[in-house]
C-alpha positions as CSV (number, residue, x, y, z in Angstrom):
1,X,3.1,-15.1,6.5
2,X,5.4,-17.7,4.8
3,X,6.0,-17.8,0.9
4,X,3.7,-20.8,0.7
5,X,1.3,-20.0,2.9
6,X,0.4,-16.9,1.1
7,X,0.6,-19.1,-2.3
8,X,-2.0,-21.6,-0.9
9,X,-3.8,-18.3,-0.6
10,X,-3.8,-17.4,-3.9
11,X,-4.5,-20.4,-5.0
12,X,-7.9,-21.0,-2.8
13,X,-9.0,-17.3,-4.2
14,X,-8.5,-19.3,-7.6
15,X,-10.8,-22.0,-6.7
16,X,-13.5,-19.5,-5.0
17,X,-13.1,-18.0,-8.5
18,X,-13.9,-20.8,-11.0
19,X,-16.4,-22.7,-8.1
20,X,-19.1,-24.2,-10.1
21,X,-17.7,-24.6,-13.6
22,X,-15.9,-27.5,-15.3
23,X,-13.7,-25.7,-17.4
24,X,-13.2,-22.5,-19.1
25,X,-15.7,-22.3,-21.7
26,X,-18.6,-22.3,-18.8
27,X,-17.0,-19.2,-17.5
28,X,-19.0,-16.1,-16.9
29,X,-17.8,-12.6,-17.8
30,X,-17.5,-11.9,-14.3
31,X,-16.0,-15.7,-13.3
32,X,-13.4,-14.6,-16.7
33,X,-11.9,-11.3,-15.0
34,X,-11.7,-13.0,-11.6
35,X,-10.3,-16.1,-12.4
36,X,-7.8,-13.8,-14.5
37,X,-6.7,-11.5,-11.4
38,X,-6.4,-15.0,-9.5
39,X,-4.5,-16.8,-11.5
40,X,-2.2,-13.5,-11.9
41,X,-1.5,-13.2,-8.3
42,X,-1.2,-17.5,-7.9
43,X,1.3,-16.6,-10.9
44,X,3.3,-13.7,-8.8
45,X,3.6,-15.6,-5.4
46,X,4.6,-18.5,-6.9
47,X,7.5,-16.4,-9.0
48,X,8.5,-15.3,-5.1
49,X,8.6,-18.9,-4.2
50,X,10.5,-19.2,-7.0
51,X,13.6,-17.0,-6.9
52,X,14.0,-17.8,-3.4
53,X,14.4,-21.5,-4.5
54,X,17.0,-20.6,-7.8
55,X,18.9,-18.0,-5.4
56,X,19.6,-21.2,-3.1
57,X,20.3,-23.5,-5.8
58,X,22.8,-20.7,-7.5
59,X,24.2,-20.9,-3.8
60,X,24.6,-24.9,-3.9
61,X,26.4,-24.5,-7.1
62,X,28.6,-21.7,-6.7
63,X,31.9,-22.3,-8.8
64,X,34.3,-22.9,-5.5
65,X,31.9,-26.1,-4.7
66,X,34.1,-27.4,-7.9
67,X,32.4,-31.5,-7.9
68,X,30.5,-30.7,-4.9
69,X,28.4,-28.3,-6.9
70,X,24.9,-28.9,-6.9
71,X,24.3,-28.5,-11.1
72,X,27.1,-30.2,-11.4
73,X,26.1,-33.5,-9.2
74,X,22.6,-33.1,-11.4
75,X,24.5,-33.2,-14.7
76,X,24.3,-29.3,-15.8
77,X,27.2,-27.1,-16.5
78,X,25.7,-24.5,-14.9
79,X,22.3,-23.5,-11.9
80,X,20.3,-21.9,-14.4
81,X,20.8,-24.6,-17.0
82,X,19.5,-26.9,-14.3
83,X,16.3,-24.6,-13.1
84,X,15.5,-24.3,-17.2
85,X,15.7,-27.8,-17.8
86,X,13.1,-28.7,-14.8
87,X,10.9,-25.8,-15.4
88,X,11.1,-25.7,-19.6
89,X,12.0,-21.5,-19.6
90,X,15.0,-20.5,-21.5
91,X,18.2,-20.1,-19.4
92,X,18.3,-16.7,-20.2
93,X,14.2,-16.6,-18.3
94,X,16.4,-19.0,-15.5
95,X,18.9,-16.9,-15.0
96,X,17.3,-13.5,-14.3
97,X,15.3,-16.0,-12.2
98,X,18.7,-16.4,-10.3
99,X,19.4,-13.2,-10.2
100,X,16.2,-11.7,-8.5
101,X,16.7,-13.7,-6.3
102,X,20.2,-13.2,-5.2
103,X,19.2,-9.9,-5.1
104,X,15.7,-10.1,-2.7
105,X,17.4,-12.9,-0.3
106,X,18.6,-12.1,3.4
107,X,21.7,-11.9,3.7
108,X,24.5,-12.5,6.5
109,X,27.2,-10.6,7.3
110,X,31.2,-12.7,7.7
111,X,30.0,-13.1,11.6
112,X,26.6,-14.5,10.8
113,X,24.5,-12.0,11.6
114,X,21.5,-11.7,9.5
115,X,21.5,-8.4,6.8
116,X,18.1,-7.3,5.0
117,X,18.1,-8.3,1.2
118,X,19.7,-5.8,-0.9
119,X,16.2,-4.7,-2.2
120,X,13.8,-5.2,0.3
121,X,11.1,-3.1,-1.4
122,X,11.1,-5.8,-4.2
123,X,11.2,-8.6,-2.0
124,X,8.0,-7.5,0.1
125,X,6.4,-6.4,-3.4
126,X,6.8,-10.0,-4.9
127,X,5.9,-11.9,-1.7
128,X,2.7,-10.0,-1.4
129,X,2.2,-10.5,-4.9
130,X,1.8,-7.6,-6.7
131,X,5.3,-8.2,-8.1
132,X,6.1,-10.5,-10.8
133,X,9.5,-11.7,-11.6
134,X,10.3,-10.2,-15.2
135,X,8.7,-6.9,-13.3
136,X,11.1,-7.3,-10.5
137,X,14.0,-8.4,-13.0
138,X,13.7,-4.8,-14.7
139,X,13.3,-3.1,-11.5
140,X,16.9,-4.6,-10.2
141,X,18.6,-4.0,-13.5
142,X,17.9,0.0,-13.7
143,X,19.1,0.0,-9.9
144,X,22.0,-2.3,-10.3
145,X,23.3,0.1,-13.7
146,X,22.9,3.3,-11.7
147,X,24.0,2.0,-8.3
148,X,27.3,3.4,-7.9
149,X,26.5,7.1,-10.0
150,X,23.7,7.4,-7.7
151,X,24.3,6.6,-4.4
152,X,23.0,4.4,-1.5
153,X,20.0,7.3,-1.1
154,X,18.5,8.0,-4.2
155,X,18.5,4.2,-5.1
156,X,16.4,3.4,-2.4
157,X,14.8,6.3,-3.4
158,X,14.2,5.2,-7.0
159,X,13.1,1.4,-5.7
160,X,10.4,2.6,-3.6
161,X,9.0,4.8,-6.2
162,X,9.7,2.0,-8.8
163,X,7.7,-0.7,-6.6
164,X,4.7,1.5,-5.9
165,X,4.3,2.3,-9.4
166,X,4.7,-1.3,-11.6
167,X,1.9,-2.6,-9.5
168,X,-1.2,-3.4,-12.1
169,X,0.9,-2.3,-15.2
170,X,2.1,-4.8,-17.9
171,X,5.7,-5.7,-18.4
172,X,6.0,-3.7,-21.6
173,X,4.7,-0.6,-19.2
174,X,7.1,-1.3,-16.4
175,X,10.3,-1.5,-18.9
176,X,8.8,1.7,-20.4
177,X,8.8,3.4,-16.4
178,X,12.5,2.0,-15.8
179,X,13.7,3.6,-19.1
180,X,12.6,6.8,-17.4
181,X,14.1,5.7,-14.0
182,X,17.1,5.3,-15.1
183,X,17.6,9.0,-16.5
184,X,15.7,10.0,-13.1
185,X,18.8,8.2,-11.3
186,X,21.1,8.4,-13.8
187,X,21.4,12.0,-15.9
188,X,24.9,12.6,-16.4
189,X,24.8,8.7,-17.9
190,X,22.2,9.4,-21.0
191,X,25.2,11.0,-22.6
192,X,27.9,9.2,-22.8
193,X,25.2,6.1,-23.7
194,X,24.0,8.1,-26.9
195,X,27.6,8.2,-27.8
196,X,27.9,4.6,-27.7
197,X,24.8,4.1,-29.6
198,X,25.1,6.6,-32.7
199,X,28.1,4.6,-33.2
200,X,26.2,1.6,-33.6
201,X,23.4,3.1,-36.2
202,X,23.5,2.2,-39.5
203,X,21.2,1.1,-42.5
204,X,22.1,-1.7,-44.9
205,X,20.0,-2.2,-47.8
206,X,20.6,-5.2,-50.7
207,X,18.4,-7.3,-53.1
208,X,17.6,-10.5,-53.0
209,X,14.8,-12.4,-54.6
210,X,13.5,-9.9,-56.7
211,X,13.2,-7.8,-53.6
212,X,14.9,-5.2,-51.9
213,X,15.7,-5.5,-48.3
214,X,16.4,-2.6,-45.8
215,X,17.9,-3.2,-42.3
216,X,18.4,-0.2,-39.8
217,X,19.4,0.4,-36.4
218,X,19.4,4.0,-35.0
219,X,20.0,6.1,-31.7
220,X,17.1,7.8,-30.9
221,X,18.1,11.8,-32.3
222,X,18.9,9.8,-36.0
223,X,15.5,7.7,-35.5
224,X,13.4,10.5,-34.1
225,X,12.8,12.0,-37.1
226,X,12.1,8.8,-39.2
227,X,10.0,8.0,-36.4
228,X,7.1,11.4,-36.2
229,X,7.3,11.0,-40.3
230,X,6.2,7.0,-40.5
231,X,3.5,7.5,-38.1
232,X,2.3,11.1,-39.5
233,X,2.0,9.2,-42.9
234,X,0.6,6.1,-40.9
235,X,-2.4,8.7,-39.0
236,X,-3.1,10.4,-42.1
237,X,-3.7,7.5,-44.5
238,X,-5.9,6.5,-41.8
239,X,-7.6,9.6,-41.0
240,X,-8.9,9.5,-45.3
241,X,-9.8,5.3,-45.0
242,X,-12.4,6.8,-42.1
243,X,-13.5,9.1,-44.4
244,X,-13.7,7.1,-47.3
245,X,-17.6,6.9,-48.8
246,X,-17.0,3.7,-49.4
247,X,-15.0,1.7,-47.2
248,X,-15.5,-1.5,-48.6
249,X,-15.4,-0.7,-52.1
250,X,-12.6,-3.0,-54.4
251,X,-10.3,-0.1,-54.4
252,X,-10.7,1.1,-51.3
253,X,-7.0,1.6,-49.1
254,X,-6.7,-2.2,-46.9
255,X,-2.9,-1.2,-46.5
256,X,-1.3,-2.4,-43.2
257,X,0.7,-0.5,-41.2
258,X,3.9,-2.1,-42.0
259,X,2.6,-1.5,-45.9
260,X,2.0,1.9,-45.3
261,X,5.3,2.7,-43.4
262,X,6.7,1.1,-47.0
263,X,5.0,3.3,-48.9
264,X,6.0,6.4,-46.7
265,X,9.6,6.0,-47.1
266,X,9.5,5.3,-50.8
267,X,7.0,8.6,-51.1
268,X,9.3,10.5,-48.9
269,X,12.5,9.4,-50.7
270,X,10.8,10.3,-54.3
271,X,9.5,13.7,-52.7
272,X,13.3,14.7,-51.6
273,X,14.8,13.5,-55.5
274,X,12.7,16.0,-56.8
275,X,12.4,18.6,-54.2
276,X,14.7,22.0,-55.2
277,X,14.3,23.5,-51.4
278,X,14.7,21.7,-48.1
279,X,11.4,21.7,-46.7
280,X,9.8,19.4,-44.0
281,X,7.7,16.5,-45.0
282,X,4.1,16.7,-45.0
283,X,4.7,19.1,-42.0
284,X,5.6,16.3,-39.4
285,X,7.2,17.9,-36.3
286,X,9.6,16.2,-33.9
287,X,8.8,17.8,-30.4
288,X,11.3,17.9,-28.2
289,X,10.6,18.2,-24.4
290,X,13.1,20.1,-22.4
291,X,13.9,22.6,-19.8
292,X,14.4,26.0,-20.8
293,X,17.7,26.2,-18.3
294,X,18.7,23.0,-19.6
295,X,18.2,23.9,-23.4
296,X,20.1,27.1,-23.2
297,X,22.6,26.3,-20.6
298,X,26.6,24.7,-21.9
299,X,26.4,22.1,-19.6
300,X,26.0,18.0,-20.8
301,X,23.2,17.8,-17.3
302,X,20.1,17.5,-18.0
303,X,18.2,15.5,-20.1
304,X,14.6,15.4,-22.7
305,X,11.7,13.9,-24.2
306,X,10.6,13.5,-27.8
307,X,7.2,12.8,-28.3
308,X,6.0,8.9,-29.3
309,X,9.7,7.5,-28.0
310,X,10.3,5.9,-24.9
311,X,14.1,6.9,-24.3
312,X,15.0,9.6,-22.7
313,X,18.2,11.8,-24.9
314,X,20.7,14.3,-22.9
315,X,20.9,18.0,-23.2
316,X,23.1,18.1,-25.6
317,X,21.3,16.2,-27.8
318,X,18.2,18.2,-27.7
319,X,20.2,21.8,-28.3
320,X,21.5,19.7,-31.7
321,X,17.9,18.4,-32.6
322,X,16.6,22.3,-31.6
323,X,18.2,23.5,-34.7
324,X,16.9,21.0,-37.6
325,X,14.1,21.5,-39.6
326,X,10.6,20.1,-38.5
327,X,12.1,19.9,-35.0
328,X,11.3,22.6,-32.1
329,X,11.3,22.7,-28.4
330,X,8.5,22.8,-26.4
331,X,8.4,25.8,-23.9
332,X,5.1,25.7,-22.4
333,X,3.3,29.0,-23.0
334,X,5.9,30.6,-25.4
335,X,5.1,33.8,-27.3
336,X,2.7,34.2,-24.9
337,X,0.4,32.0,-26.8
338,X,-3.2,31.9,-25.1
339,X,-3.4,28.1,-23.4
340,X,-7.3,28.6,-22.8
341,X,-9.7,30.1,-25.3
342,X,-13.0,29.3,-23.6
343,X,-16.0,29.3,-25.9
344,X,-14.6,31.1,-28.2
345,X,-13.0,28.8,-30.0
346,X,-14.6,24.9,-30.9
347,X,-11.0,23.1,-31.9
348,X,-8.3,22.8,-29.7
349,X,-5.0,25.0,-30.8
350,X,-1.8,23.7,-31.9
351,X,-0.5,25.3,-28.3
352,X,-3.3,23.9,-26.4
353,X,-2.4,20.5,-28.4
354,X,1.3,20.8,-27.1
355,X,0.5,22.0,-23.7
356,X,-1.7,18.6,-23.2
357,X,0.8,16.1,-24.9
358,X,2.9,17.6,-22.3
359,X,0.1,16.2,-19.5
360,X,-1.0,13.1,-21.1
361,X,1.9,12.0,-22.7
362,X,-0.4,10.2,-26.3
363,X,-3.6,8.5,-25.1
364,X,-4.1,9.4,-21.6
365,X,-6.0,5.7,-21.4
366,X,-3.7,3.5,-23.4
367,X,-0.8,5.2,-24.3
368,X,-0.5,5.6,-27.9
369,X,1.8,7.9,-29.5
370,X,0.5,11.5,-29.2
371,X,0.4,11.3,-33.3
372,X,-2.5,8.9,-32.7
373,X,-4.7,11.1,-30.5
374,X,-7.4,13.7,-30.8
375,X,-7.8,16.2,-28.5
376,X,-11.4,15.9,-27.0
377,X,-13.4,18.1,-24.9
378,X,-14.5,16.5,-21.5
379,X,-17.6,18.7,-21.3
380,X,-19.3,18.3,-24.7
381,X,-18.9,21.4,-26.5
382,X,-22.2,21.7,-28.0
383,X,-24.3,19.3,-25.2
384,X,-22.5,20.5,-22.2
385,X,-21.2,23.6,-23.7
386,X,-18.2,23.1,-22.6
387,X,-15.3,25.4,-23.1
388,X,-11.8,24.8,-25.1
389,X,-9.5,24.7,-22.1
390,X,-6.9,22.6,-20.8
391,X,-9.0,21.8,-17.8
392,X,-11.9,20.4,-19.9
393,X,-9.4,18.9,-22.6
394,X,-7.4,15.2,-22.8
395,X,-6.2,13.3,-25.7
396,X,-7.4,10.1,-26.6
397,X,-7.3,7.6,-29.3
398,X,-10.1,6.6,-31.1
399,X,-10.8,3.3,-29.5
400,X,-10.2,4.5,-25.7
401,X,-12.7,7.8,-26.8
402,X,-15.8,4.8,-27.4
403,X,-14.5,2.7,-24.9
404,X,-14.9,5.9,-22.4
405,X,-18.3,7.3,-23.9
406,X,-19.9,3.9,-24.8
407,X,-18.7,1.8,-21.4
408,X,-19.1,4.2,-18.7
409,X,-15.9,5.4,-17.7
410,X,-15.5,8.7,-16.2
411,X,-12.7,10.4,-16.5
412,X,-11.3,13.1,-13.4
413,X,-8.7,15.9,-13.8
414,X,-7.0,17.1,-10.4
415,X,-4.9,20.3,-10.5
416,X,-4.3,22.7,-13.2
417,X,-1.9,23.0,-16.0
418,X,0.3,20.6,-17.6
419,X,1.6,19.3,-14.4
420,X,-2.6,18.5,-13.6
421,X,-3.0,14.3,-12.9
422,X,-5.7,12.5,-15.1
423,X,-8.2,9.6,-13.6
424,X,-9.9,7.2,-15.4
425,X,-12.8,6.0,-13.0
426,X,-14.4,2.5,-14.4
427,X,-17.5,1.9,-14.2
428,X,-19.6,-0.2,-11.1
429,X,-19.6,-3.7,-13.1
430,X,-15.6,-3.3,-14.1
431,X,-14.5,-2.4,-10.4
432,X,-17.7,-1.8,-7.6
433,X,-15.5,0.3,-5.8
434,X,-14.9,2.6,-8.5
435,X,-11.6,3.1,-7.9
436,X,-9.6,5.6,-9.9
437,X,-7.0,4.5,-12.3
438,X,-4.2,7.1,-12.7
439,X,-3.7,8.2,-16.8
440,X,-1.1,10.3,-18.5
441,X,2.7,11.0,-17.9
442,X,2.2,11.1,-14.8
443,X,1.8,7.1,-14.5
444,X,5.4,6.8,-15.9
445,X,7.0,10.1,-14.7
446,X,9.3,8.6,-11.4
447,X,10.9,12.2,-11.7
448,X,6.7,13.6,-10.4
């Protein structure tokens, strides 16, 4: 199938989709969510058509062309300058349109023989349209960084893992699975990179106005800890507003977030000027995922996860963090602490708690911060009597708990443990196949 024969495709499915309406406001529910899958694959096969193009025009105006360039003879300095100008993206959008495509083009060798693209995976992926250009564009950049520490092997290795999971996540969600990739490819690189960025943190703060202004930038151990505090305050203040008798009352709390993180670090600051004894803060705990070998081995390998960030740190990082206040690693099962209970006990434990952070990663649906969960009992404890174990647990927010209970999702735990996979199955009128969603870490985990 050509490139625009699978876009005239796309775009029939399009038409099938809105037949019968004038415009958008006559749009059924169902006519909404099919018009909206159509126009996202019309929207993917058309970004395939459209690297191929800027990869040819990059080609037409390589720098050796000198006059004879093809950007040039249009009246551009330079491809991408051309592409954004006929298109109306930014050049930066243009050029990573460029450079997809460079990278996903056949290729010929100095004889003329034709060469698969560089990335096939990513080519198929975007011509069958499941791949979208910014998706592909993050995809190439983790492989292109960790090409040469890698090897030939383990990059084609991460690329097919990378294309069979960015499929049907958003773009925030695929640069969330190549920050993972890349310490997957990469782990002898997470190092020297945290090096390079605690050099860069810093805080400046100055009045102006009236007003006090505070800038910061930190690596992720300095930020970490600022971090778990923010959003403890952040989950607490709104753990009392649903409390509250009166929500609507005059003096009720309406703080936003970004309110509320102001408020934290001016409480936290006043609590530490008047505090005689180092103590942690409100009992907010950075947890630090690592493996016991790499924890307590003298090697830089290796590398861990702190709960609620995205960025993987090294080893040696997490030994340092292992020994501040408010900040443990997480050995699953330590001090032989019981991971089921049973009936016997209603809540989960703080074990329990840790043991399925470690599974679901936050919200198990949506992916919140694991500060912004509740651990819930698949199997009602009192309807269903359901016991307290890690096989009838998963955290979820507040909003994916309703959406599951009050739209008819079902939710599917295979395997045991921590290293268990977690499926969210919708319900007939959201998918009539029912197919089942994968939830958890395990959706981001290329290392599984």
């Amino acid at each position: 199938m050509s490139q625009l024969t699978g876009l005239y495709e796309a775009v029939s499915r399009l038409d099938v989709a809105w037949a019968g309406v004038g415009d958008a406001s006559e749009l059924s529910r169902e006519q909404l969510i099919a018009v909206t899958n159509a126009v996202g694959v019309v929207q993917r096969r058309l970004d395939a058509v459209h690297v191929d193009v800027a990869a040819g025009i990059a080609s037409e105006s390589r720098p050796e062309l000198g006059a004879d360039s093809l950007a040039k003879q249009q009246g551009f300095r330079t491809p991408a300058k051309l592409i954004a100008a006929a298109t109306g993206i930014s050049t930066g959008d243009a050029s990573r349109l460029i450079t997809v495509g460079q990278a996903t083009a056949m290729r010929t060798d100095l004889l003329g023989a034709k060469l698969p693209a560089k990335y096939p995976l990513v080519r198929e992926s975007m011509k069958a349209g499941t791949l979208s250009a910014q998706a592909a564009a993050l995809i190439i950049a983790v492989l292109e960084r960790c090409r040469i520490a890698a090897g030939v092997e383990r990059i084609s290795e991460g690329e097919r893992l990378l294309v069979d999971a960015a499929p049907g996540l958003a773009l925030d969600e695929v640069r969330r699975l190549t920050v993972r990739a890349e310490a997957w490819l990469n782990p002898d690189g997470v190092e020297p990179r945290e090096d390079d960025q605690r050099s860069k943190r810093s805080l400046t703060f100055y009045e102006r106005g009236g007003r006090l202004r505070f800038n910061g930038d930190f690596d992720v151990e300095t930020g970490a800890p600022i971090v778990t505090a923010l959003h403890g305050y952040v989950t607490a203040a709104f753990a009392a507003r649903k409390n509250a008798p009166d929500p609507d009352a005059p003096d009720a709390d309406h703080r936003t977030i970004a309110m509320l993180h102001a408020d934290a670090l001016a409480l936290f600051c006043s609590h530490v000027l008047g505090c005689k004894e180092r103590t942690p803060v409100a009992g907010a705990t950075v947890i630090v995922r690592i493996n016991y070998t790499d924890l307590v081995g003298d090697t830089s390998t290796g590398t861990a996860t702190i709960d609620g960030i995205d960025q993987p740190i090294s080893a040696s990082a997490a030994r340092r963090m292992a020994a501040g206040a408010g900040i443990i690693p997480f050995v699953l099962g330590a001090d032989s602490e019981i991971l089921d209970w049973g009936r016997h006990k209603r809540l989960f434990t703080r074990a329990q708690r840790l043991a399925l952070v470690e599974r679901d990663d936050g919200c198990a649906m949506c992916n919140l911060p694991p500060d912004m969960t509740k651990a819930h009992h698949l199997r009602w404890w009192k309807r269903d009597h359901g016991p307290t174990d890690l096989s009838n647990g998963i955290l979820l927010c507040e909003t994916c708990h309703h959406r599951v209970h009050d739209n008819g999702w079902e939710i599917r735990i295979d395997g045991t443990g921590t290293t268990a996979h977690v499926w969210f199955i919708p319900p007939t009128y959201v998918d009539p196949g029912r197919t089942p969603r994968l939830g958890g870490r395990a959706r981001f985990d290329i290392a599984a």
